[in-house]
C-alpha positions as CSV (number, residue, x, y, z in Angstrom):
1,X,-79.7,-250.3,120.0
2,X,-76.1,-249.3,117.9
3,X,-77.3,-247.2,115.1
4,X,-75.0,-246.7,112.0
5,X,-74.6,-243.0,111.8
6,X,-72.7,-242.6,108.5
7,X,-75.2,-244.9,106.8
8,X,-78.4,-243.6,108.2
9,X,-77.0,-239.8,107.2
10,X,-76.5,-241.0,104.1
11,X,-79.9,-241.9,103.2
12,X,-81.0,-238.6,105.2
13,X,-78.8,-236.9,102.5
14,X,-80.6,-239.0,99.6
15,X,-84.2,-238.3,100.8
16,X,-83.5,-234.4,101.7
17,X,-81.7,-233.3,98.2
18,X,-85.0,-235.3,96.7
19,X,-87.8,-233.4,98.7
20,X,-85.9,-230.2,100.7
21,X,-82.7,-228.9,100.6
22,X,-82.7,-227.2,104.1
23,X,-85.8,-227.7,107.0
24,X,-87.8,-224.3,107.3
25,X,-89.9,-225.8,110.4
26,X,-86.5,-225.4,112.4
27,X,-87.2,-223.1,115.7
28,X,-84.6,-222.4,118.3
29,X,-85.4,-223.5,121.8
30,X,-86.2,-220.6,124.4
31,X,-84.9,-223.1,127.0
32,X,-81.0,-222.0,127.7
33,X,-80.9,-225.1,129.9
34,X,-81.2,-227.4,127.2
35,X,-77.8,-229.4,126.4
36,X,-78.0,-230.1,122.6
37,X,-80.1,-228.5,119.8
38,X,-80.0,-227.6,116.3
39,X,-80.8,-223.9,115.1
40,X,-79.9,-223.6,111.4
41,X,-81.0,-219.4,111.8
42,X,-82.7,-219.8,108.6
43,X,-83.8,-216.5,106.5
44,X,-85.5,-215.9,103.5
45,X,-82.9,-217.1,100.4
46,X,-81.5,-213.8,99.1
47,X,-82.3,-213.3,95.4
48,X,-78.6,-212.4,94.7
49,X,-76.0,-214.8,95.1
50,X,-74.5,-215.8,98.5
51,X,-72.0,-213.3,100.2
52,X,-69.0,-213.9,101.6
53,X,-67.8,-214.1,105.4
54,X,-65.4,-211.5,106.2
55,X,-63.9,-211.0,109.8
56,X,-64.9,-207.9,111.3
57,X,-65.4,-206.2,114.9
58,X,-68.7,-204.0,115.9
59,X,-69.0,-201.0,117.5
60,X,-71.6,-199.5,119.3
61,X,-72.3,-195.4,119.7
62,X,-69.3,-194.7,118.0
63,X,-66.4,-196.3,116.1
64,X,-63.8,-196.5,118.5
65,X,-66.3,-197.9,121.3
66,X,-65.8,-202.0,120.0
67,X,-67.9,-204.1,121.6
68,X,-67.4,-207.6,119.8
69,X,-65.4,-209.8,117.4
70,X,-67.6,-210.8,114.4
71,X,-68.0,-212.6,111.0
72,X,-70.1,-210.6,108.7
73,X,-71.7,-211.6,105.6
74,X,-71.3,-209.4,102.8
75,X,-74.3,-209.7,100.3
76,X,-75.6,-206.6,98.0
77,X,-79.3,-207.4,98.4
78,X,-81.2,-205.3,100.9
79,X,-84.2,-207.5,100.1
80,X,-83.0,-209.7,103.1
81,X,-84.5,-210.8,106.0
82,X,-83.4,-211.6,109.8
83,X,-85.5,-213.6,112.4
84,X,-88.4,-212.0,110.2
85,X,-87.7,-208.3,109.9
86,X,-86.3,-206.5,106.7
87,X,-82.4,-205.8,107.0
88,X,-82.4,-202.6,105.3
89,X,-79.8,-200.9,103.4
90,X,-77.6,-199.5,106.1
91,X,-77.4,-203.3,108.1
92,X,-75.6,-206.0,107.1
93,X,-76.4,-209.7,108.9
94,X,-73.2,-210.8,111.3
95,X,-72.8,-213.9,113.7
96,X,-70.4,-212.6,117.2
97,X,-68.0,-214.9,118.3
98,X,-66.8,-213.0,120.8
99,X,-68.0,-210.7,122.9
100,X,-66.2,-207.7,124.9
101,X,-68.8,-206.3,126.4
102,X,-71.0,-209.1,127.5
103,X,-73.5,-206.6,128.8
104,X,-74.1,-204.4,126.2
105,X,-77.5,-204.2,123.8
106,X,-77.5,-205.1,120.1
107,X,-78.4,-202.1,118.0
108,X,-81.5,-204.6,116.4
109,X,-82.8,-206.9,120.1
110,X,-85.4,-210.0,118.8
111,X,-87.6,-209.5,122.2
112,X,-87.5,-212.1,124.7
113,X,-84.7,-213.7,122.6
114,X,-81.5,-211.4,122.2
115,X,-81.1,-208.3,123.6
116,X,-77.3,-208.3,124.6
117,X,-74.1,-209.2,123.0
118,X,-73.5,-211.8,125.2
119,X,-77.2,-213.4,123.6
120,X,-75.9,-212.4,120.7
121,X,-73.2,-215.0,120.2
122,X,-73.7,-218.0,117.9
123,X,-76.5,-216.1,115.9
124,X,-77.0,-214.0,113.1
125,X,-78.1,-210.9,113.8
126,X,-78.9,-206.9,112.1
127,X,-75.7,-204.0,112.5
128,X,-75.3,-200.8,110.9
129,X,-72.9,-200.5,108.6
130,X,-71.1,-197.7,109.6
131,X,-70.6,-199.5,113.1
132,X,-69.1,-202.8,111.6
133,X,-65.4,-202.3,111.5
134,X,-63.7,-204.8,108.7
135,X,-60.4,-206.6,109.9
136,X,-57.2,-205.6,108.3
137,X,-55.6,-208.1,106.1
138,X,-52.3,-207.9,106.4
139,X,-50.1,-207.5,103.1
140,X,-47.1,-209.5,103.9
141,X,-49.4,-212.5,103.6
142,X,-51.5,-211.2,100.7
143,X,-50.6,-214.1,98.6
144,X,-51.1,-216.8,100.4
145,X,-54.2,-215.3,102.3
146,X,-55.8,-215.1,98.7
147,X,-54.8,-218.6,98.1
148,X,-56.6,-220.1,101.1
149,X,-59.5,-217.8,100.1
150,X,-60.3,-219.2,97.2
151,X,-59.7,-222.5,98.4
152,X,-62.1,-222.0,101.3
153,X,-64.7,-221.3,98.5
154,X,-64.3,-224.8,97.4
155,X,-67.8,-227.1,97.1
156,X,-68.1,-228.9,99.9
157,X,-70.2,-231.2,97.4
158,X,-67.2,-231.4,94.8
159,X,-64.6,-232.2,98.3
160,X,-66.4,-235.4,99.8
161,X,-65.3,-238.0,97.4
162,X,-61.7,-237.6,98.3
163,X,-62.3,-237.0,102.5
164,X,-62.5,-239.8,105.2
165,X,-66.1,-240.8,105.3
166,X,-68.1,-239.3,108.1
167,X,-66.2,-235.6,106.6
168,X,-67.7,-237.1,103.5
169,X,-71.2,-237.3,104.6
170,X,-70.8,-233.8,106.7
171,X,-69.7,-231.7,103.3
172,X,-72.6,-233.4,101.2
173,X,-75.5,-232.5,103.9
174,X,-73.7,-228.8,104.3
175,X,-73.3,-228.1,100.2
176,X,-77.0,-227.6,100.7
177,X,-77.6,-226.8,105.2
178,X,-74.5,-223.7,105.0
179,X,-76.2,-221.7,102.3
180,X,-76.9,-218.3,102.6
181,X,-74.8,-217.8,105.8
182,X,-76.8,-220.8,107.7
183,X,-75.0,-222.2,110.7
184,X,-75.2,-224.8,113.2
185,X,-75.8,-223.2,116.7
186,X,-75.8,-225.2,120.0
187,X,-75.0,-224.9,123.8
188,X,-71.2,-225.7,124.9
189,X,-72.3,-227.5,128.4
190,X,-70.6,-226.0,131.7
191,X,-68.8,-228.9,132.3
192,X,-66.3,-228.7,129.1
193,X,-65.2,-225.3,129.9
194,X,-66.8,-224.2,133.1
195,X,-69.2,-222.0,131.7
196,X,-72.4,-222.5,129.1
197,X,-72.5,-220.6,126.0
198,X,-73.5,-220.5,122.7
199,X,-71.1,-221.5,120.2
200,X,-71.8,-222.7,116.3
201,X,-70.1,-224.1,112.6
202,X,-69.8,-222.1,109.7
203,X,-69.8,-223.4,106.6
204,X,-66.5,-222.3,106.3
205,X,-65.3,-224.4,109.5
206,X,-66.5,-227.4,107.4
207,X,-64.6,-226.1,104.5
208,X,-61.2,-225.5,106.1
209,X,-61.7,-229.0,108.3
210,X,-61.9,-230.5,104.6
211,X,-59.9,-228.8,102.7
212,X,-56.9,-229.0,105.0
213,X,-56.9,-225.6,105.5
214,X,-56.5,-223.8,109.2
215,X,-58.9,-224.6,111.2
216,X,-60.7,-221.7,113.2
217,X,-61.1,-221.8,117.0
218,X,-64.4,-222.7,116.8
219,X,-63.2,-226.2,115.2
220,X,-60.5,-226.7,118.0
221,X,-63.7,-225.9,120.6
222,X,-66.0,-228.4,119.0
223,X,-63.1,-231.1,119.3
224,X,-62.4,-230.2,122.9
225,X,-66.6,-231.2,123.4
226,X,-65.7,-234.6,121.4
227,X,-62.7,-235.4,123.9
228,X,-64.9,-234.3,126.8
229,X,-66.7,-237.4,126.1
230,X,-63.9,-239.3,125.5
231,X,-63.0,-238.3,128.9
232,X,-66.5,-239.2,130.4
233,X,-66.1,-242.6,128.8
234,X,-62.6,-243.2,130.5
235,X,-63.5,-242.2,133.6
236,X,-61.6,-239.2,133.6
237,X,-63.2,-236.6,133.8
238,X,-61.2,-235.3,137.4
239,X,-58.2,-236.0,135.6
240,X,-58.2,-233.3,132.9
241,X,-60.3,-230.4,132.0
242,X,-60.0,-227.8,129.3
243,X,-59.9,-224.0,129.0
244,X,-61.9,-222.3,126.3
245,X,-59.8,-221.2,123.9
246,X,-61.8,-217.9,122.3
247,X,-60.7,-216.7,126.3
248,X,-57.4,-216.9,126.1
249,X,-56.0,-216.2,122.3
250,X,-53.7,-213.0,121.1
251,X,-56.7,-211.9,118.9
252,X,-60.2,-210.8,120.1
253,X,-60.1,-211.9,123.6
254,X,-59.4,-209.1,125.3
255,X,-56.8,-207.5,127.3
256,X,-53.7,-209.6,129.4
257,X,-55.6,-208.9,132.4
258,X,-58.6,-210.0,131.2
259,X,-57.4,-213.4,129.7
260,X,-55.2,-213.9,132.8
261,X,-58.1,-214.2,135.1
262,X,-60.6,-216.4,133.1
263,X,-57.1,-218.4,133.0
264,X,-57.1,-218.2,136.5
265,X,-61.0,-218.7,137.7
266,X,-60.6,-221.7,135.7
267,X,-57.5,-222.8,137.2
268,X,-59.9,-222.2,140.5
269,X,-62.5,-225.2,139.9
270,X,-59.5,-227.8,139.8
271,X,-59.9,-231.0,141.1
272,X,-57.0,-232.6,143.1
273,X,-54.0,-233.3,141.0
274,X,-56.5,-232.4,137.6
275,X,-54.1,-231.1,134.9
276,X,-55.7,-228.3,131.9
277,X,-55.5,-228.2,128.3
278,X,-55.2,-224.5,126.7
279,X,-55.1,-224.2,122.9
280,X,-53.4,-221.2,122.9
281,X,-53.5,-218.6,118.8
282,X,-50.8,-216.4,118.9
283,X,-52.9,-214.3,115.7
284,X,-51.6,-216.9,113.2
285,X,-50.4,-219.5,114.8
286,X,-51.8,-222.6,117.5
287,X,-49.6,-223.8,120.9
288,X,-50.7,-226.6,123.2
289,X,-50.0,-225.8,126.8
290,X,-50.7,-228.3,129.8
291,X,-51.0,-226.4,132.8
292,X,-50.5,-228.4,136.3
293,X,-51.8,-225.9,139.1
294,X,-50.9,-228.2,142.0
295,X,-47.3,-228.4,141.2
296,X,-46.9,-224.7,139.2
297,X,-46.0,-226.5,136.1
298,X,-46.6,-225.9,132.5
299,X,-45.7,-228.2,130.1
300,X,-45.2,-226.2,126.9
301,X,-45.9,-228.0,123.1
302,X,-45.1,-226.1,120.1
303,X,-46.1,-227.6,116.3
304,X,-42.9,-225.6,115.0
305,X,-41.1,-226.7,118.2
306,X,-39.4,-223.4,119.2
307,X,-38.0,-223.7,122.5
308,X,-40.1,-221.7,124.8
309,X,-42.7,-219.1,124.5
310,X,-41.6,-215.6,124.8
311,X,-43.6,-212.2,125.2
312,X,-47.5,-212.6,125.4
313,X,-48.0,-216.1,126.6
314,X,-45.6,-217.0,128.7
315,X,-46.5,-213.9,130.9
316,X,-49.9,-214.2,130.5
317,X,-50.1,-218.1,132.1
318,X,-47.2,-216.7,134.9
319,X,-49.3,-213.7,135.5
320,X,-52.6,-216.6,136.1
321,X,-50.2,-219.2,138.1
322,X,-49.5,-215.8,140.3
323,X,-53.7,-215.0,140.7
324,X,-54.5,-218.3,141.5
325,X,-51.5,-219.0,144.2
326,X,-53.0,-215.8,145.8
327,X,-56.6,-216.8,145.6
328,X,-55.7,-220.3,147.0
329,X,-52.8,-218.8,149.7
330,X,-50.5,-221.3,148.1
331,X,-46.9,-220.8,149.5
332,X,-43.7,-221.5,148.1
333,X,-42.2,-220.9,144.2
334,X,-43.8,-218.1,143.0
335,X,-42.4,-218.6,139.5
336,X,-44.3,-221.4,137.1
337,X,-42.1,-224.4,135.9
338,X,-41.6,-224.5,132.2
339,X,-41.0,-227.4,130.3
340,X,-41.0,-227.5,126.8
341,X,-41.6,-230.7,125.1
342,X,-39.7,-230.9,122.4
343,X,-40.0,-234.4,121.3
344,X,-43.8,-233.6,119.9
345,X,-44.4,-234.4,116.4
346,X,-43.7,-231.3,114.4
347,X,-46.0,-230.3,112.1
348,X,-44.6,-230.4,108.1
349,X,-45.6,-226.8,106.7
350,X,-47.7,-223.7,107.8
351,X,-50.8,-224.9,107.8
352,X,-51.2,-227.9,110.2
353,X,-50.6,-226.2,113.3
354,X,-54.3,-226.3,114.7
355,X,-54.7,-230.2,113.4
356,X,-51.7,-231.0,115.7
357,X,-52.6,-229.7,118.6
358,X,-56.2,-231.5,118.2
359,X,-53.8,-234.7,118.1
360,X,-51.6,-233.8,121.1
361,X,-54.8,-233.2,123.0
362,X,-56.2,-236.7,121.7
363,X,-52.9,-239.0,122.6
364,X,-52.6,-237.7,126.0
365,X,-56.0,-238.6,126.6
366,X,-56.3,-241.6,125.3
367,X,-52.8,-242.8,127.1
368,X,-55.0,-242.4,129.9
369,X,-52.2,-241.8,132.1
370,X,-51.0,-238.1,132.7
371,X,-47.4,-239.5,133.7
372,X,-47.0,-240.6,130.0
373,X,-47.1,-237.3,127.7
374,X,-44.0,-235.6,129.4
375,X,-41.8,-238.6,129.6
376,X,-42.3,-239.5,125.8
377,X,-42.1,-235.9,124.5
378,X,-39.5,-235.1,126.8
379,X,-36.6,-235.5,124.6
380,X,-36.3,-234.8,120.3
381,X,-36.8,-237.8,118.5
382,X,-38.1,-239.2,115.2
383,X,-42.0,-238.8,116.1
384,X,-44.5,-238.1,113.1
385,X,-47.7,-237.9,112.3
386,X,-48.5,-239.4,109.2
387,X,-51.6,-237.7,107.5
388,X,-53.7,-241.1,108.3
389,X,-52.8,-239.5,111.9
390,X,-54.7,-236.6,111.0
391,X,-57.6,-237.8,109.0
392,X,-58.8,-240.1,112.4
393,X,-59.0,-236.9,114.3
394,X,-61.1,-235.0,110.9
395,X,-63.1,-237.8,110.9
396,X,-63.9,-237.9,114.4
397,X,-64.4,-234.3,114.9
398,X,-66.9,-234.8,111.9
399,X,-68.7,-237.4,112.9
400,X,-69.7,-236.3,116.1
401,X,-71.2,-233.0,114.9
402,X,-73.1,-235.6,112.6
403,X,-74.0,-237.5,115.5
404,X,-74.2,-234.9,118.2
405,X,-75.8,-231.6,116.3
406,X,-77.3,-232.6,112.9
């Protein structure tokens, strides 16, 4: 029976703002096995107002000893609560979203629930203060960082009218789901990355996605699930597979070596002829590559449309090419075939780079023919994305977490 999502979450919006503004019934499922599930991580309201999310990264034992990439939430009332114990005045709450030490225990377990980092991930959980190291902003873009700030900040509410519709319906049941640092938790299944794990929306994703702001890797990662069906629906599912991209960026990833061989061990489960997508954040700043292990070949897509990568990236992927040859005694070129595409839509300003590489992802799946992306972006042309471009992809990537999560 076809069920009209945008409607019926529109009178689920109606009928919760009239009786209750966020579900306190919702429990997480102690099943990891399960494939989808909703776990807003609700706590007791603070009595102050909302904090703000700050980047930060958390030590353990000592300062220098940093054991995960986090968001924190700053709020001044030690009146809170998490997963039903008081936070106290030297915590503060903070939600990992990536973890360096997989293995090691949260200062704070919840028994039978989270006990490591690695658990950790996707939920909110207690960290002394004096291990929570905040992320330096840097000063050369003071300016425009306080801009996007504020910005961010925005209503989600006071945004929908003006936002393709199924973003519309998203920001009007989140001005009331994302308060008080409430997120949207859920299992990434094996098969979109090779691995399960926990992953989750922020409020601020949601904001940026409507705003027009950039978009965080967690954004990118949710679309990557979207196209994963879209692949499952074309039948090609052998044809392309993607690579995490929280595994692979300049920031919070760890090491070269480290990122070189989750490149590899997922270059490892390739199917015959099956090419890769790897949203790649150089800090500030998001790449397409399309890697082709059977051939050595990686097809290289820049928003900005420089030439070629240099430094960090390319030798990252070469260092991978070289782990996986060896792994699978391939013979031959030991060198991996660049080829930049430098027909690609470029993107206008600063700011679009992560919607554009959404798009490349989306076209070259829905040519349904891998032959087709390098001939057409081969060359420089005229090709643009108009913003309509862009909205279908916001849209899409909004109304499957409507569908899929809410």
């Amino acid at each position: 029976m076809y069920v009209d999502v945008d409607s019926a979450l529109a009178k689920d919006v109606k009928e919760t703002r009239e009786e209750n503004p966020v579900p306190n019934d919702i429990k997480e499922p102690h099943d990891e096995e399960e494939e989808e599930y909703v776990d807003l991580t609700l706590v007791d309201p603070p009595k102050k107002s909302p904090g703000n999310e700050l980047g930060c990264k958390l030590a353990l034992g000592y300062v220098e000893n940093i054991v995960a990439y986090a968001t924190v939430m700053e709020c001044d009332d030690p009146s809170q609560t998490i997963h039903g114990a008081p936070l106290g005045d030297g915590n503060k709450r903070v939600s990992i979203y990536t973890a360096l030490d997989e293995k090691a225990k949260v200062p704070f377990p919840v028994k039978d629930e989270i006990e490591t980092v690695k658990q950790a991930m996707g939920s909110w959980v207690a960290w002394p203060k004096d291990l929570i190291i905040p992320s330096p902003v840097k000063r050369k873009k003071k300016v425009d960082m306080d801009e996007q700030d504020s910005e961010v900040q925005f209503s989600l509410a006071a945004m929908a009218p003006t936002l393709p519709e199924s973003l519309k319906m998203l920001c009007m049941w989140g001005e009331s789901a994302f308060r008080d640092g409430h997120t949207i938790n859920f299992i990434m299944e094996p098969e979109v990355f090779g691995y399960s794990r926990k992953t989750f929306i922020l409020g601020s994703d949601v904001r940026r996605l409507a705003s027009m702001r950039e978009v965080s890797g967690n954004c990118i990662a949710v679309y990557q699930r979207y196209l994963y069906d879209q692949l499952t629906a074309y039948k090609m599912v052998d044809m392309v597979a993607f690579v995490d991209p929280s595994r692979i960026g300049g920031k919070g990833s760890g090491n070269g070596t480290v990122r070189a061989q989750h490149i590899r061990d997922r270059l490892l489960t390739a199917k015959p002829g099956q090419m890769f997508m790897l949203p790649y954040n150089s800090v500030d700043h998001w790449m397409l590559t399309i890697a082709d292990p059977d051939r050595g070949t990686a097809y290289f897509m820049d928003p900005l449309k420089k030439r070629l990568p240099t430094g960090d990236w390319m030798s990252l992927l070469e260092t991978a090419f070289g782990m996986f040859n060896a792994e699978r005694k391939k013979k031959g070129r030991s060198s991996v075939i660049w080829k930049n595409l430098a027909g690609i839509p470029p993107q206008p300003s600063n700011k679009e780079c992560g919607y554009f590489v959404m798009r490349y992802m989306r076209d070259i799946i829905e040519d349904k023919d891998l032959s087709l992306f390098a001939t057409k972006w081969e060359r420089r042309g005229n090709s643009q994305y108009t913003q309509e471009d862009i909205d279908k992809l916001r849209n899409e990537w909004a109304k499957f977490v409507v569908k899929t999560y809410v």
